[in-house]
N, C-alpha and C positions, 0 to 999 in steps of 0.2 A: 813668050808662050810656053817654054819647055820649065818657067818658072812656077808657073801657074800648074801646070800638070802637076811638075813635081809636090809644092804644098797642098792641092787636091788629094794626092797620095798620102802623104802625112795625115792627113784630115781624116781619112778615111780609115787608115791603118789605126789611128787614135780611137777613132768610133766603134772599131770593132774589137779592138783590145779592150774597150770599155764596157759592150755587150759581153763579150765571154767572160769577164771576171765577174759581171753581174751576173751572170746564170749557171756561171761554176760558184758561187758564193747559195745563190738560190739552192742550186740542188742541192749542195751541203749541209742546207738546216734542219735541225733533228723538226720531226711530228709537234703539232702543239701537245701538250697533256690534256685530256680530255677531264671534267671534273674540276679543275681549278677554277673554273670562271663560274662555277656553283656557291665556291666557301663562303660562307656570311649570310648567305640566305634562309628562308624559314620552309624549313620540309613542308609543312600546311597552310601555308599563309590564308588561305580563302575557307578554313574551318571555322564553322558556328555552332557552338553547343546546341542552340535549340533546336538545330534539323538533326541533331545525332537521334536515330533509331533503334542501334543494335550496337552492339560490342560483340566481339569474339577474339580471345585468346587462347594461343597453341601454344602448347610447353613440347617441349620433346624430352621424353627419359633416356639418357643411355643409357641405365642399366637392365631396361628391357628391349634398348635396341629400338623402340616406337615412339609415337606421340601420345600425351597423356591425352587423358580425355578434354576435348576441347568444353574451353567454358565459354557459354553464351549466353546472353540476357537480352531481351529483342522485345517489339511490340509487337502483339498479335490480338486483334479486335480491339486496339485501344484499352487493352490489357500488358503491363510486364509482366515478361515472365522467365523462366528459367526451361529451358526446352529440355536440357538433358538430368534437371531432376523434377522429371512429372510434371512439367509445365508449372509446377508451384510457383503462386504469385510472389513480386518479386519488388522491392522497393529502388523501381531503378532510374527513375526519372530522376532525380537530385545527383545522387552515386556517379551516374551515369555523364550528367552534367557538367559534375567536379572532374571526372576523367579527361573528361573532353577539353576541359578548358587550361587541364593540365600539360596540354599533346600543343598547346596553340602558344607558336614563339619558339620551339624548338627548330635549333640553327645548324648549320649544316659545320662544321668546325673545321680541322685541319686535316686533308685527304691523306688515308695511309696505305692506299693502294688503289689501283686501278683495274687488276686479276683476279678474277671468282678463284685461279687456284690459291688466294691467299685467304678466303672464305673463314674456311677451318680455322688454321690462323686464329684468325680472330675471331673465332666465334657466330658467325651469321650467316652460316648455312640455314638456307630455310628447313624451317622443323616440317611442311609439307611437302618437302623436297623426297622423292618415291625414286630416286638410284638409290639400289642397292649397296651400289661400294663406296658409297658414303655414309659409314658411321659413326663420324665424330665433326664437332663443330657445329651441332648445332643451336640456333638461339631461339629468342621467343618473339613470336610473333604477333603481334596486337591490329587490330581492323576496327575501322570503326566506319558504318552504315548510315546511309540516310534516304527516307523514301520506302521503307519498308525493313523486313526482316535481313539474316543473313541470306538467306536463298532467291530474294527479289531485291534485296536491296541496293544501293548505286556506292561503293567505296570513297571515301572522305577522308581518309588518310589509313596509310598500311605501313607498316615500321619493323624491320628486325632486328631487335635487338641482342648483342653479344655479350663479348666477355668486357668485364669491368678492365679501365684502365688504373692501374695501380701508379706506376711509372712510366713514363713518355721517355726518357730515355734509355731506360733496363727493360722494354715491353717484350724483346724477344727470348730475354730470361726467364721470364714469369712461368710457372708452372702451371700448364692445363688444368682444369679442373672436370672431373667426370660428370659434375653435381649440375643439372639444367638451373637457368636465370631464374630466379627469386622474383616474381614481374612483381611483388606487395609494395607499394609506394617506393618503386625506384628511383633513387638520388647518387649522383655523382656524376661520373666524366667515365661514358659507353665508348666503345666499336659499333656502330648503327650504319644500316642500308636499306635503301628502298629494295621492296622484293623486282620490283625491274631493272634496276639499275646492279652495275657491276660496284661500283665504285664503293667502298669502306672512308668511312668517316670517322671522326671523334667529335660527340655530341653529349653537353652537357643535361644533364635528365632531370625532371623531380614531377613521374610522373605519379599519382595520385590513382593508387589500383589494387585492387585486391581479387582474386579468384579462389575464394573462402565462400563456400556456401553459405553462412552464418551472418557475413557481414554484407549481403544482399540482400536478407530477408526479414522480418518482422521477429526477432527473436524472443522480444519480448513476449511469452505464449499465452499467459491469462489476461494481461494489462491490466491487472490489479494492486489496489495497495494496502498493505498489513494491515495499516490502523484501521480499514473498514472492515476486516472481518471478523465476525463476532460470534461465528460455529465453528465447529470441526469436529469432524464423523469420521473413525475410522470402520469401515462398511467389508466382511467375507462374503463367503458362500454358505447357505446353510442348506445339506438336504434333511428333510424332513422323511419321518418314518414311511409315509407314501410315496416316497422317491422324486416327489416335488421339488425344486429349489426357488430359494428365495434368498436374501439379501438379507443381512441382519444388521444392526451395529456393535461392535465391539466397545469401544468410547469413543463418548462425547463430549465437546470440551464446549463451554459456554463464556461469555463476558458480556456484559452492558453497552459498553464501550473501549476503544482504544484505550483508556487510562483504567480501564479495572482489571485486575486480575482473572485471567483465567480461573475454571469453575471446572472440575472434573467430575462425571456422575459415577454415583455407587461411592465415595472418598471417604475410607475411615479417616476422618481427623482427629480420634484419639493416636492412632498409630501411622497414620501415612500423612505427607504432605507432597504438594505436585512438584515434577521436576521443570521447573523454571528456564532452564537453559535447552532442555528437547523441545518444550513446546517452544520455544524462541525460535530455534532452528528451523522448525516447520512454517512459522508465519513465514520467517527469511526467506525461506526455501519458495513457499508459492509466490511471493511478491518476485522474485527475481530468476524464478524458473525459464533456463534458456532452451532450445529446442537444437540439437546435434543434428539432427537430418528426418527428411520426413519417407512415408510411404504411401501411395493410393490407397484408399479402401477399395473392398471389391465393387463390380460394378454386374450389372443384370443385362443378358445377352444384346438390349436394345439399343446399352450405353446407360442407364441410367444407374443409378448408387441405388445398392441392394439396401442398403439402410438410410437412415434420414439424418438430421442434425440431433435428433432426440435419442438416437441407435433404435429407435423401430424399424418394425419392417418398410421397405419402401413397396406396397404393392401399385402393381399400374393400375392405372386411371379406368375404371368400369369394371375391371376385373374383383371376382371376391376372391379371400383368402380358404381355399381349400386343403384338405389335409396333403393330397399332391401338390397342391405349390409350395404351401409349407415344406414339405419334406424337400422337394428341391431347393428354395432359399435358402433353407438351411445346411446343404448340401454344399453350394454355391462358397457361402459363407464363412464355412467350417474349411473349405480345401484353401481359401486365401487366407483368412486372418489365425485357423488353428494352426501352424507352424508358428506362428506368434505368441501365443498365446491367451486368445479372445474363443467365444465359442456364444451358442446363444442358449438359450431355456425358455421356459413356459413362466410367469410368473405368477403364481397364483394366489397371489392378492390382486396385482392389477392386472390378472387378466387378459396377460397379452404376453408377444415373443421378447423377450430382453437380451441385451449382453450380459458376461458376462465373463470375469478377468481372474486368470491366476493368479496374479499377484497380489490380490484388494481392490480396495476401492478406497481414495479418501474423499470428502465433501465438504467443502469450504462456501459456506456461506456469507454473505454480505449483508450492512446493515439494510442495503438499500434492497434486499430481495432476489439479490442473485445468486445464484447455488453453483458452484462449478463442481461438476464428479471426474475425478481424474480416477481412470481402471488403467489398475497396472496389471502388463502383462507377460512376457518369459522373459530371460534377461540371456545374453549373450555375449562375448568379444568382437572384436574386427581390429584391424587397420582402419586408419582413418578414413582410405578410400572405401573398404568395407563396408562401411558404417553409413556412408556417403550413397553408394551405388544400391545398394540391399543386399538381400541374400536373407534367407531362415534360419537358426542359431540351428547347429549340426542336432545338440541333444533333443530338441523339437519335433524333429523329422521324425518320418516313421512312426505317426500315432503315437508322439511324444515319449517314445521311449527313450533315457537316456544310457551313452553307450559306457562301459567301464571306462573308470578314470586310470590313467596311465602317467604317474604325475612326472616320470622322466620328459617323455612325450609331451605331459601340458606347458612345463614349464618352456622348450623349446617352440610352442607354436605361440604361447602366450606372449613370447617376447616381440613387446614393441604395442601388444595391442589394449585397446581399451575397452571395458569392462558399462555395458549399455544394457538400456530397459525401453520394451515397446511401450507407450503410451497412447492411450484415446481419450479425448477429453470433448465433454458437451457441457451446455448449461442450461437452466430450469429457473421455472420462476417461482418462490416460496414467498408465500404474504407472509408467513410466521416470522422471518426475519425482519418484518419492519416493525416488531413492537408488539405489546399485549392490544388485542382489542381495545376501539375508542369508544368510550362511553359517556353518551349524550345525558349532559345535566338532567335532575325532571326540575320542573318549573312549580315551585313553593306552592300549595294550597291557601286558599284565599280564607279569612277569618271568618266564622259566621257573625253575621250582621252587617259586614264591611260589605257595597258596592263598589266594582271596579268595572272598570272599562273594558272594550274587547283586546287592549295589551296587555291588560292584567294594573293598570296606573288606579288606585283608588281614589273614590268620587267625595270628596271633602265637603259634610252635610251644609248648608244654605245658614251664614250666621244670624240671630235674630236682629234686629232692628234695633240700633242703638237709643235707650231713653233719651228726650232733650233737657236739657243740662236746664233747670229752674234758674229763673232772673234773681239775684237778690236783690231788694230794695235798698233804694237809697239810702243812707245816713242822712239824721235833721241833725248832727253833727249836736248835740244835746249831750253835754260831759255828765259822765255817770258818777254819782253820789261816792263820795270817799267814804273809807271804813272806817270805825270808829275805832278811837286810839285806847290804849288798855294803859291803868296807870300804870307808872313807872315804880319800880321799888318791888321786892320779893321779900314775901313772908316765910316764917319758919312751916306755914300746911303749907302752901304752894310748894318748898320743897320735899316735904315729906311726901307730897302726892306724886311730882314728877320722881324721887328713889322709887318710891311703889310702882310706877309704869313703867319705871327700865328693869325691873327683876319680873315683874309679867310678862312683858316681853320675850325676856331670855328664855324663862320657863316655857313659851308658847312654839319657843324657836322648833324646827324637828333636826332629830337628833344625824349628825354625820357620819357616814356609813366609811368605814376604812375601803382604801384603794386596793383593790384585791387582783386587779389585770383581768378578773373576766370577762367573759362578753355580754353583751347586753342583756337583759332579761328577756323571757318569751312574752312578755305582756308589751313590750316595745314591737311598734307595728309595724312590716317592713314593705318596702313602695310595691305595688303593683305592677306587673307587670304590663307592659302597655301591647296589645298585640296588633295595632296599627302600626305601630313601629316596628315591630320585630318581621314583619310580613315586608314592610318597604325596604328593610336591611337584605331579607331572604331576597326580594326581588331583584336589589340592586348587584348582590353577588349572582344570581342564575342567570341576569344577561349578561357580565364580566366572561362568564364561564361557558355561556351559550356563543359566545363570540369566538373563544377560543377555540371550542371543542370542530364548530366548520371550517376555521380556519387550518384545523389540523385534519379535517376530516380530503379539504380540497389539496393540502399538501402531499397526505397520503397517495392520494389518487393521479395526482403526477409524478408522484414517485415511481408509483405501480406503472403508468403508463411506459414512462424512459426505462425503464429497468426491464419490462415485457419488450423493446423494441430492442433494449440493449442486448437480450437475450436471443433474440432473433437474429441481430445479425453477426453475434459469436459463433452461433449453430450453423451459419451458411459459412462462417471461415472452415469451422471445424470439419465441415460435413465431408467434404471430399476424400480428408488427408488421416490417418493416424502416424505416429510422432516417435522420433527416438532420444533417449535425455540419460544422462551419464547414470548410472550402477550406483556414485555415489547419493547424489541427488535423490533416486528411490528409497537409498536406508534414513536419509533423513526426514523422508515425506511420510513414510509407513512404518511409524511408532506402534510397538503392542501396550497394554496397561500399564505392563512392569517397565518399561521406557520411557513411561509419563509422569509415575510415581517415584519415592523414594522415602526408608524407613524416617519415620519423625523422628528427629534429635532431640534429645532427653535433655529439660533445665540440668545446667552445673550444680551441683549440691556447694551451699556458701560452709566455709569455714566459721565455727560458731554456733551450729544451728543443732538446735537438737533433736529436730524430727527430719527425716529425710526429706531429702527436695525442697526444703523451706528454704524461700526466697528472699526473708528478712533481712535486714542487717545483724549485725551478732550482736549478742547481749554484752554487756560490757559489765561487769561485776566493779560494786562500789566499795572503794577501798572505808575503812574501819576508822570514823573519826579517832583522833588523838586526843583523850582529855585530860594528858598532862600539860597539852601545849595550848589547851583554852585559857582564856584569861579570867583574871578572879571575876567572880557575880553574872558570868555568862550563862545564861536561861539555856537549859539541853532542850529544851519544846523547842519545835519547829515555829521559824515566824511567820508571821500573816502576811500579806500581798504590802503590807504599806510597812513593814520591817519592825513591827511590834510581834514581843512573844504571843502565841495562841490564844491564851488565855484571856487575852484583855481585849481582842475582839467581841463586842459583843454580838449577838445573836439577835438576825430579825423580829419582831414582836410578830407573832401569830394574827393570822385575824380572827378567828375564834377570843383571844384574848383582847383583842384592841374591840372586840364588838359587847365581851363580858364588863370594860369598862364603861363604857358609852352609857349603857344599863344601870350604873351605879344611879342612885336621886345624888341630887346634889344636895349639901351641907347648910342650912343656913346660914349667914354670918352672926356673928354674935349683935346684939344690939348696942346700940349707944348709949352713951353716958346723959342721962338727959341733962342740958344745956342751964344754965343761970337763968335763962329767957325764960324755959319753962314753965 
């Protein structure tokens, strides 16, 4: 029994040496790490491009201590758009798409901290992070929406991105940088964290993004292309002695088509010829004219645009145009777009309110009937963002006075910025552009005495009745009498009489006129003209040509139609916005005369020539035959085409002469010896 106790004891004492070592071992083990059971996974795995909505990207500056201006591009009414530049429409559906599908498959990689205070560090401090005594580390921050805009809409992935990894194992060397994340197609190997999460990652990127106003919007501003344009106007300001203004042109440049040369009006082509490489410049310049940032036009206290797509006035609907609203419109008008450089007038040819631009105007016509007028307006610098956000150019201001120049002062503000010109552009529809009037064939006059039909076909008079062809009578096959035979044998008259009937003959012959090459004579009668014929040829050509002319007539007129619709809805893009486009791009749009010409180059005078500017080949002087070194009985006369001396060519016989002979009587022959027979 005391055996049994005792190994119960044992038993017991082992059991519980074996609990305390398991629960001294238990409490001894460090905290799991929180985050490791994450690495390998995908930050958005349940991301579908086609529900993305909205985008919004936040940059933070440190060298102003804030966050730049966030960029956003969102759907609103089944419209994109750009909310913080003037809601300008915005190509964002595809862009937008590409982003999206760029953010999907990113992995969570190998965790390198677990502490916000390592944030900085690395980079991903949130850039909408609002403590103060945090001003460094921070990164960029990208969102992407679905179900509505940024203010309604439901988040679908939110990502902070840091500082690049250069080296994984030198990373605590690496030198900060002051300069915020470059978010423009980010590629390589990030410090990235969700904005809830603490945790710091390294996540491979190649996201697919740009926050470039330019590279969301339609930049392309005319969508036009060189080879169809076939005008160009470059169009001032003209006041007239009455204080009127009106529009003039300066030059105008013409062509056929893409393959003909420009056509300049007013061109001495004795002394000027066109300058080929400016006008080049400017076709260039409109086909591939990009737009830098845009601006509202003004709008009218209701909301609605004080001007129209045409830059008329926009007046509201029942209301008339009074000399008080006038004066307010143009009031309206003058305090938004004159710091620019637009302003409006009276035009008095057409009769109505116009714009009008300090800078010009040029006019680029299309074959197909489209006129685009680009009015250029004040020009000014900025910073990119400048240029970007708006602002009135300083010397504008103030009733456009501008202030002295201070070039110490300009060069220090100038640095860095770029050099810009307002733009407004509309379009028109001009039929002159498709061509010279179409002119309807007339339909040939009909012969007198010729019947034709109501299409003009003539009516081919009734032939008469063909005679019937007489029977001949049979043959009684009854042989006809043979001829009677003439004796045989010839007498000395029988030949004397046949000599006498071959010299009668000859004498009766008429005489042969020599070949002279002229034309016929006027007593040769020449055919008629048939005017049944020539009326069925006129006819056959006026419906060839009637064919064509409606055919070209119904071409025309669906031209005119797409080009009037085309026109219409360039004017509803244009209508809202006017336009900013680099300083360069203006000097090459807005050519004066002396920019389009250049003096004509004078022919080379040839060596040789002994009147000036003669463009023959030079005379070559013939050296002095040698007539010691002729050979004996060599003829000095020049030889004839078949290598006989001159002389022995003879001379065509005249025909006056060959006609004096013909005229001679001819000679009798002498008579014969009469015969022994005799």
């Amino acid at each position: 029994m005391s055996q049994t106790k005792t190994t119960a004891g044992f038993l017991a004492g082992a059991v519980g040496a074996v609990l305390l070592a398991l629960i001294t071992w238990w409490g001894t083990q460090p905290a799991p790490i929180e985050g490791f059971g994450l690495v390998g996974e995908e930050f958005f795995a349940e991301l579908k491009p086609a529900e993305t909505t909205a985008l919004r990207v936040v940059v933070y500056d440190p060298k102003q201590g804030d966050v730049q201006k966030p960029f956003v591009v969102q759907v609103s009414d089944g419209i994109w758009q750009l909310p913080y530049y003037y809601d300008y429409p915005a190509d964002g559906e595809d862009r937008l798409a590409e982003t999206t599908t760029s953010l999907i498959g990113i992995k969570r990689g190998a965790l390198r901290s677990r502490l916000a205070s390592d944030h900085a560090r690395f980079g991903v401090v949130d850039p909408l992070e609002e403590d103060p005594e945090i001003l460094e580390g921070h990164g960029s921050r990208i969102t992407l929406y679905k179900d509505g805009n940024v203010e309604k809409g439901i988040p679908v992935a939110d990502l902070i991105i840091g500082r690049k990894v250069t080296d994984f194992e030198a990373e605590e060397d690496d030198e900060e940088s002051d300069e915020p994340v470059q978010v423009a197609d980010i590629s390589g190997d990030y410090y990235v964290r969700h904005p809830a999460e603490n945790e710091t990652y390294v996540a491979t990127l190649n996201i697919k993004l740009s926050t470039k106003f330019s590279d969301w919007v339609e930049d392309d501003l005319l969508k036009t292309q060189q080879d169809n344009l076939v005008n160009l106007e470059m169009r001032t300001i003209k006041q007239n002695p009455d204080r009127s203004i009106e529009q003039v042109a300066e030059v105008t440049l013409t062509r056929g088509n893409s393959t003909d040369p420009w056509a300049l009006s007013g061109l001495n082509e004795q002394t000027e010829e066109t300058n080929e490489d400016n006008i080049r410049d400017i076709v260039s310049t409109i086909d591939n004219l990009k737009l830098s940032a845009v601006r509202p036009r003004p709008r009218r206290r209701d909301g609605e645009p004080l001007l129209l797509g045409d830059l008329s006035l926009n007046i509201p609907k029942g209301a008339e145009l009074t000399p008080q609203m006038e004066r307010d419109l143009q009031r309206d008008i003058q305090g938004n777009l004159g710091q620019s450089g637009f302003g409006i007038y009276m035009d008095s040819k057409a009769g109505k309110v116009q714009l009008y631009a300090r800078g010009g105007e040029l006019s680029a016509g299309e074959k197909s009937g489209i006129r685009y007028h680009l009015s250029f307006g004040e020009s000014f610098k900025g910073t990119q963002d400048e240029i970007l956000v708006g602002g009135a150019p300083e010397h504008a201001k103030e009733g456009g006075e501008k202030p002295e120049k201070n070039e110490d002062k300009e060069e220090a503000e100038d640095d860095g910025k770029i050099a810009s010109r307002f733009l407004i552009v509309r379009a028109t529809y001009d039929e002159s552009l498709l061509g010279p009037p179409l002119v309807e064939p007339v339909k040939p006059k009909v012969p007198e005495g010729v019947k034709v039909d109501e299409e003009g076909n003539v009516l081919e008079p009734e032939k008469p009745a063909e005679p019937e062809t007489p029977v001949k009578p049979e043959s009684n096959n009854t042989p006809s009498p043979a001829p009677e035979k003439k004796p045989e044998g010839n007498t000395s008259a029988d030949k004397d009489a046949c000599q006498d009937e071959k010299e009668k003959s000859a004498d009766d012959k008429p005489e042969e006129k020599p070949e002279t090459g002229d034309t016929p004579s006027e007593e040769t009668e020449l055919p008629k003209p048939d005017p049944v014929a020539e009326y069925k040829a006129q006819l056959s050509a006026w419906r060839t040509a009637k064919t064509k002319y409606e055919q070209d007539v119904d071409d025309r007129k669906e031209t005119a139609k797409e080009s009037q619709k085309r026109v219409a809805e360039l004017n509803y893009r244009f209508a809202n916005w006017y336009y900013v486009i680099t300083e360069e791009d203006y000097t090459k749009l807005r050519r004066t005369r002396e920019g389009l010409t250049k003096a004509k180059e004078k022919p080379e005078e040839t060596e040789g020539s002994t009147e000036p500017g003669a463009s023959g080949p030079p005379k070559i002087d013939t050296p002095d035959t040698d007539t010691e070194n002729k050979p004996a009985g060599t003829d000095e006369k020049p030889a004839g085409t078949d290598g006989k001396p001159a002389e022995s060519i003879k001379k065509p016989e005249s025909p006056e002469k060959s006609a004096e002979e013909t005229e001679k009587p001819k000679v009798d022959a002498a008579p014969k010896a009469p015969s022994d027979n005799d």
